[in-house]
N, C-alpha and C positions, 0 to 999 in steps of 0.2 A: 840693444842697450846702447843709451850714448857713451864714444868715446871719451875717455877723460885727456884733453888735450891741454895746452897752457898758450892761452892765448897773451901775449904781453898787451898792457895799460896801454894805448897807443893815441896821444891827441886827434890824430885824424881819422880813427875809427870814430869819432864826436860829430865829425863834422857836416858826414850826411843827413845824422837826424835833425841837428843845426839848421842845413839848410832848409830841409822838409819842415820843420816849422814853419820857420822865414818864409815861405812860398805862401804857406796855408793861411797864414797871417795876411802876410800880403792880399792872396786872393780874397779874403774877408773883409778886407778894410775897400778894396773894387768893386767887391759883387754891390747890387742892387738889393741887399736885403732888408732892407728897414722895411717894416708893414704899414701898410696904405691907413690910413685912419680909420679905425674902427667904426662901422653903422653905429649911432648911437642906439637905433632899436635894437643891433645885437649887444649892445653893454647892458639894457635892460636886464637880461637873462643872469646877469652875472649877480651872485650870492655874495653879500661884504663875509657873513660866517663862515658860508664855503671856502673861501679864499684866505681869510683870517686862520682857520686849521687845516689845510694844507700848505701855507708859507711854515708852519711852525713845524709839521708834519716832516716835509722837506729836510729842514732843519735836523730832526731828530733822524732821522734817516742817516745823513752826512755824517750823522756824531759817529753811526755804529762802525764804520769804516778806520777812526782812531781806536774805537773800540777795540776793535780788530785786531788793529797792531798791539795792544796791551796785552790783550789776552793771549793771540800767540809770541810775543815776546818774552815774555814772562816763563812761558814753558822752555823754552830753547837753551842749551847751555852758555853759557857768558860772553862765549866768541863770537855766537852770531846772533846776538839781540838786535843791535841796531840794526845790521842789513833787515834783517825778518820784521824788523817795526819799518823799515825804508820800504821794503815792498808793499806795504798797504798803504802808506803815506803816495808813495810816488803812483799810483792807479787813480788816485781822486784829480792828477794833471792830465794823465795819459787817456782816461776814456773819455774827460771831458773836451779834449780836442776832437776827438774822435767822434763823440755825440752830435755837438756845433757841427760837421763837417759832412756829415753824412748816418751819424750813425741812426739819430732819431728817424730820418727817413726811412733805412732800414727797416727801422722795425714801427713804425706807425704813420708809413707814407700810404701813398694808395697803392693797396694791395695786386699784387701780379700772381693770380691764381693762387693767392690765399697762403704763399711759398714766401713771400718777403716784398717788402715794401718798395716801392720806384725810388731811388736814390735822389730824382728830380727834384719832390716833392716837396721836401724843406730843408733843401740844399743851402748849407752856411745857414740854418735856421731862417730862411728864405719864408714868409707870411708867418712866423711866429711871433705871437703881441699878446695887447693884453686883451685882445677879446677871443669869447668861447671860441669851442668847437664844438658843433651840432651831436659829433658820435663820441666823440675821445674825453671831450669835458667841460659839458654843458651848463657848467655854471661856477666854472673859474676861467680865466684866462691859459690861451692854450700854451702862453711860455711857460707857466705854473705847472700843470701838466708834465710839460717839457723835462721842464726840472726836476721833479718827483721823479720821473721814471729814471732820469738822468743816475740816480741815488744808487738806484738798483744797481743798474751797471755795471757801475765803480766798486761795489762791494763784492759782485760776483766773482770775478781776476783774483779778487785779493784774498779769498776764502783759500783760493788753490794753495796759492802757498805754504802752506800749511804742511803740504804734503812732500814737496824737496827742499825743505827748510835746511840749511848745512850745506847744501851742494847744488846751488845753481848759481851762472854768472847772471850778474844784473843788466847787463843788454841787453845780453839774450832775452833775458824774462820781459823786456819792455816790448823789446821784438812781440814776442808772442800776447804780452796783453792785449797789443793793436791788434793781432791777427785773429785771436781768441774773440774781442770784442764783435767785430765786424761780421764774421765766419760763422760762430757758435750762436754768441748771446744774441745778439739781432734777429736773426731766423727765428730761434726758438721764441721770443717776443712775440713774434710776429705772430706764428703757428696760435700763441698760445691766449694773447691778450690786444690782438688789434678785431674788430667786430667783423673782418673777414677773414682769419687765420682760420688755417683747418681745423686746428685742434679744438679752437673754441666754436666751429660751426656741427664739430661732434656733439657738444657739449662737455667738453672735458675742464672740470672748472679747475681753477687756481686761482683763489684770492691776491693774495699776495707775494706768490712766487717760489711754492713749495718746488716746484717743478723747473721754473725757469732760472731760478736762482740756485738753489741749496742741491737738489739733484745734478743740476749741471756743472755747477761747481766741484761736489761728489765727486762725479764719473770724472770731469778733466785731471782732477786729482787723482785719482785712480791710474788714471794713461801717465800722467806726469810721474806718479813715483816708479811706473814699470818701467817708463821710457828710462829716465833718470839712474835707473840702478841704486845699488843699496851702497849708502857711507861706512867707510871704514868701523867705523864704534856699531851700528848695527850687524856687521860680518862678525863681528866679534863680543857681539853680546853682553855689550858694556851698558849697563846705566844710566840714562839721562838724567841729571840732576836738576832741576827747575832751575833755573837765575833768578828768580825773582817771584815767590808766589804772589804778593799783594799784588803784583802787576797784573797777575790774573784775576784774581779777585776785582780788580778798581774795572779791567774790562771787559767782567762778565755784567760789571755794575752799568754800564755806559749800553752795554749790547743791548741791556735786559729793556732800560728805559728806552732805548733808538728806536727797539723795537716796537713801540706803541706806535710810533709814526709810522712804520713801517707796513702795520698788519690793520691799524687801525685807518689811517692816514688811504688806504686801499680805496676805503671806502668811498671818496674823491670827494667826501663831502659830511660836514659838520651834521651825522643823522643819527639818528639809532642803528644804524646798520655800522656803524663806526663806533661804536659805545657797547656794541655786542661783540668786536671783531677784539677791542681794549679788556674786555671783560677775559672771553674766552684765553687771550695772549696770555694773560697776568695765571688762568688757571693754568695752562695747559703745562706753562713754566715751572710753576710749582710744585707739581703733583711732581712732574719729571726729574727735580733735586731728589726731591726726599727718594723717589721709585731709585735713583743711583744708588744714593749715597745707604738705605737700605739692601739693595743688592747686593752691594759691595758687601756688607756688615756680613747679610746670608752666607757669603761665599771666605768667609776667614777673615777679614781685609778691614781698616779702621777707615771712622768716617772722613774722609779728609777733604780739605779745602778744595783741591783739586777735582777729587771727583764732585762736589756740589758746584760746583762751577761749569763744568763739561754736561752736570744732568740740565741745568736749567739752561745750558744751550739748545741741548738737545728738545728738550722740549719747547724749545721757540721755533725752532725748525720745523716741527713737526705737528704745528698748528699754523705755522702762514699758509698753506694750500686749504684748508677748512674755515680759517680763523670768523668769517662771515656766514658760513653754510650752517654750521653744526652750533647745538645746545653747551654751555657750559658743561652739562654734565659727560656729554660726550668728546669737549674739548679734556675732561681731566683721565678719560681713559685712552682718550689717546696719546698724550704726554707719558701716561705711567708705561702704556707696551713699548711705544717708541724708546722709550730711555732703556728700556729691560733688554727689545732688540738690539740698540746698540750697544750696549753694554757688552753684551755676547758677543756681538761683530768685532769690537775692540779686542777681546780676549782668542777672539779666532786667530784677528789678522797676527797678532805675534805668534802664534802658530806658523804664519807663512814665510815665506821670505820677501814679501815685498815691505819694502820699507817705509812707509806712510808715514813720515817722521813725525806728525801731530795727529796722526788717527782723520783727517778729512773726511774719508769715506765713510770711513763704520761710523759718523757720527751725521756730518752734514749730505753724503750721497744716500745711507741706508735709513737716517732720520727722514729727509726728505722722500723718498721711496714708502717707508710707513707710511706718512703722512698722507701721502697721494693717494693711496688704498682706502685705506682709514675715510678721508674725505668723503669717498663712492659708498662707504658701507655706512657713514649716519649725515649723509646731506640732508639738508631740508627737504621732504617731498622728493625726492629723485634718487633716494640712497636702497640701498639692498635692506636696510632696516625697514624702510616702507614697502617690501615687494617690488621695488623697480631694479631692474637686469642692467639694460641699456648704459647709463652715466658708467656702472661698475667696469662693462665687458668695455667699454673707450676706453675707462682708465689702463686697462691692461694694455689693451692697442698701443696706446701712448708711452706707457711703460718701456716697452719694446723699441718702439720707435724713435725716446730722446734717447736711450739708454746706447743703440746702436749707432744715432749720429751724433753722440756726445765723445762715446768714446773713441771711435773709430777716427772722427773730425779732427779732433784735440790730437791724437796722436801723429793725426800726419803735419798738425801745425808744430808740434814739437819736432817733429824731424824737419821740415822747412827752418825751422829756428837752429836747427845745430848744424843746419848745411848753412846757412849764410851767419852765425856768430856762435860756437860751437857753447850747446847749452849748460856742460856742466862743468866746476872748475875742475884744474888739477888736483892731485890727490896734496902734494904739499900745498896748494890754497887750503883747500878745504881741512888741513891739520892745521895750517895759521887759524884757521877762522874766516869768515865770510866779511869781517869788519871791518878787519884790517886787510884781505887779503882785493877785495872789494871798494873798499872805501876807506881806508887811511885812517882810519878813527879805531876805539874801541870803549865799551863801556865805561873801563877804569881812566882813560887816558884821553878823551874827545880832541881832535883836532891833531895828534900824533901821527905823523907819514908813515905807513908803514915798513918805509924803505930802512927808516931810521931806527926798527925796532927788532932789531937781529942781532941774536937769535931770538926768535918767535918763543914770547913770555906766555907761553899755554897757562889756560886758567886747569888747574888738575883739582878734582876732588878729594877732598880728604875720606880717610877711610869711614868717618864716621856718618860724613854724607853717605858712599856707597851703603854701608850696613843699614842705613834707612831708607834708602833705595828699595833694598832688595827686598827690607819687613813690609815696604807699603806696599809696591808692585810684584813682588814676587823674582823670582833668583833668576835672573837672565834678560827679564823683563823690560822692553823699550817703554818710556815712560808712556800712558795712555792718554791719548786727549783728545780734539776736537771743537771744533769751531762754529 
């Protein structure tokens, strides 16, 4: 478990990553990287449609990442909204340095035994332009490409948080995105979605990134709430009260739609295999509100905003690794188990004592995990519903395989993060709040130093929040959620 140490605000703990900017910059603006002018017989091959819905695609992909912060912002208590909306804000800077600079190459450079990509390859995005690529994306330009996948990235990191929401220091966490970025996501990219990764020369499919996104994210969340330790108000079995439910509401609303680009957008191209992937998204989502908010009903519990908001996540999750393989009708049985699974998982993990402070896992790791199964049992032609073994018995292989370099990976970057900026705050940060204690601001008061706001104005619940607390969630109950 990490110490809880108190590291003071110090201008020159700034100045490294200052500088490390300023370098990479620099070296960006020297390298040789502008691309030689494209064959025009290879612009031939380029698609105006293709390209027309994946710039939009893109787009909507980018959106889910705000999303993001709405939707776990909204669930967190009032002290730590903005930092929990900063950490998915501040991921869409961080991995795209990171991308430009190496990361793309990582993970869609030319392959070194199928393990990760030559760093050389599109170094400072080094021949990336606007003409195709013969394997990666033969009829949009490969920056486009680029940038699509770019999307993913950036939303993967941000998922985590979810899970030490309350008690992590914001360096550290950046620390760890770059480290998480390069380390984790990349590899598994690689493994999973470059035309010589292992995974995909198993045959092990993932559309959309049931696997490389939502699982990974999952499991690091998982490491991250073990590593991290349990918050005071969870030891003690206190209540989360939301801060804000429309906020959740507005971005499950932003998730739901981003995610058409996301699952649809896969498709890399303006087809029907994109129009089926949009179809399947829109059911798979659906069935998994109601399969919630249903369950919930089954089990004593009222319908409530929150949990339709957390089922239709869920079920977005658990249709990107099929969302192009599978029939609608098998995209809506797989939204209604996945939601029912996590459902269950959600009410386990309060059972335990690991503290998942937004449910991450049982929603976006064991969402994702259904999902991946589910794909191998009604893929088109290759699933266990037509008699085929094979696509199934990988999935399991793989299973095993992200699950143990996911978690295993993640945690030793978490401990490399708290040996070099110690990852989690004091216990009196973390009773100020993450806002203030973090960043000088707070909900009520934007732009207030927090030096100048002592004694620390805790936002406390009234009793009448807690007793509805306790009537929706149940008596002890850490609020349920997921991303």
């Amino acid at each position: 478990m990490a110490a809880a140490r108190v590291v003071p605000q110090k201008p020159q703990l700034w100045l490294m990553p200052l500088i490390g900017l300023s370098f990479i910059s620099l070296l960006g603006a020297l390298s040789d990287t502008t691309p030689a002018l494209p064959d025009p017989k290879a612009l031939e091959a380029l698609s105006a449609g293709d390209t027309a819905w994946m710039l939009t695609a893109t787009a909507l992909v980018l959106l889910m990442t705000p999303g993001l912060s709405f939707f776990y912002g909204g669930m967190v208590d009032r002290k730590n909204v903005l930092s929990t909306m900063l950490q998915s804000f501040i991921a869409m800077g961080l991995v795209s340095m990171v991308w430009v600079t190496v990361g793309f190459s990582l993970a869609f450079g030319d392959s070194l035994g199928g393990l990760i990509g030559d760093p050389r390859t599109f170094f400072m995005f080094r021949g990336v332009g606007e003409a195709p690529h013969p394997t990666l994306s033969p009829t949009i330009p490969l920056a486009l490409f680029a940038l699509f996948q770019l999307k993913f990235a950036i939303i993967t990191p941000a998922l985590i948080t979810g899970a030490f929401a309350g008690r992590v220091r914001f360096s550290s966490y950046m620390l760890f995105v770059c480290l998480f970025s390069i380390f984790i996501y990349c590899p598994l990219a690689h493994w999973t979605w470059h035309p010589q990764g292992f995974l995909r020369q198993w045959g092990v499919l993932d559309f959309a990134g049931g696997t490389v996104v939502h699982m990974t994210g999952g499991l690091a969340a998982l490491a991250g709430a073990i590593f991290l330790g349990r918050r005071t108000a969870h030891k003690q079995q206190a209540p989360q009260v939301p801060a804000h439910i429309p906020y959740v509401l507005l971005g499950t609303g932003m998730l739901w739609f981003g995610w058409f680009g996301f699952n649809a957008g896969s498709a890399l191209a303006a087809n029907g295999l994109a129009a089926r992937a949009f179809l399947t998204t829109n059911t798979a989502s659906a069935g998994a509100m109601l399969a919630w908010l249903f369950f919930d009903c089954a089990r004593g519990r009222k319908p409530s905003a929150l949990g339709a908001c957390i089922g239709a996540v869920v079920g977005l999750v658990a249709i990107t690794p099929a969302a192009g393989f599978v029939s609608v009708g098998a995209s809506l049985l797989i939204g209604t188990v996945a939601s029912i699974v996590s459902n269950v998982a959600v009410h386990l993990r309060t059972k335990s004592s690991v503290d998942d402070t937004l449910d991450v896992f049982p929603c976006h790791g064991v969402g994702g995990i259904v999902g991946m199964i589910l794909t191998a049992v009604f893929a088109d032609k290759v699933g266990l519903i037509y008699g085929q073994t094979e696509t199934f018995i990988h999935h399991i292989y793989a299973l095993g395989i992200v699950t143990t370099f996911v978690l295993s990976g993640s945690y030793v970057l978490y401990r490399i993060s708290d040996i070099t900026i110690p990852v989690r705050v004091s216990d009196a940060e973390e009773d100020m709040g993450l806002d203030l204690s973090q960043h000088g601001e707070s909900l009520d008061e934007i732009g207030t130093a927090a030096e100048a706001r002592l004694p620390t104005r805790a936002v406390v619940a009234t009793s009448v929040d807690a007793t509805f607390a306790r009537e929706l969630f149940g008596a002890g109950h850490i609020l349920r959620t997921g991303g």
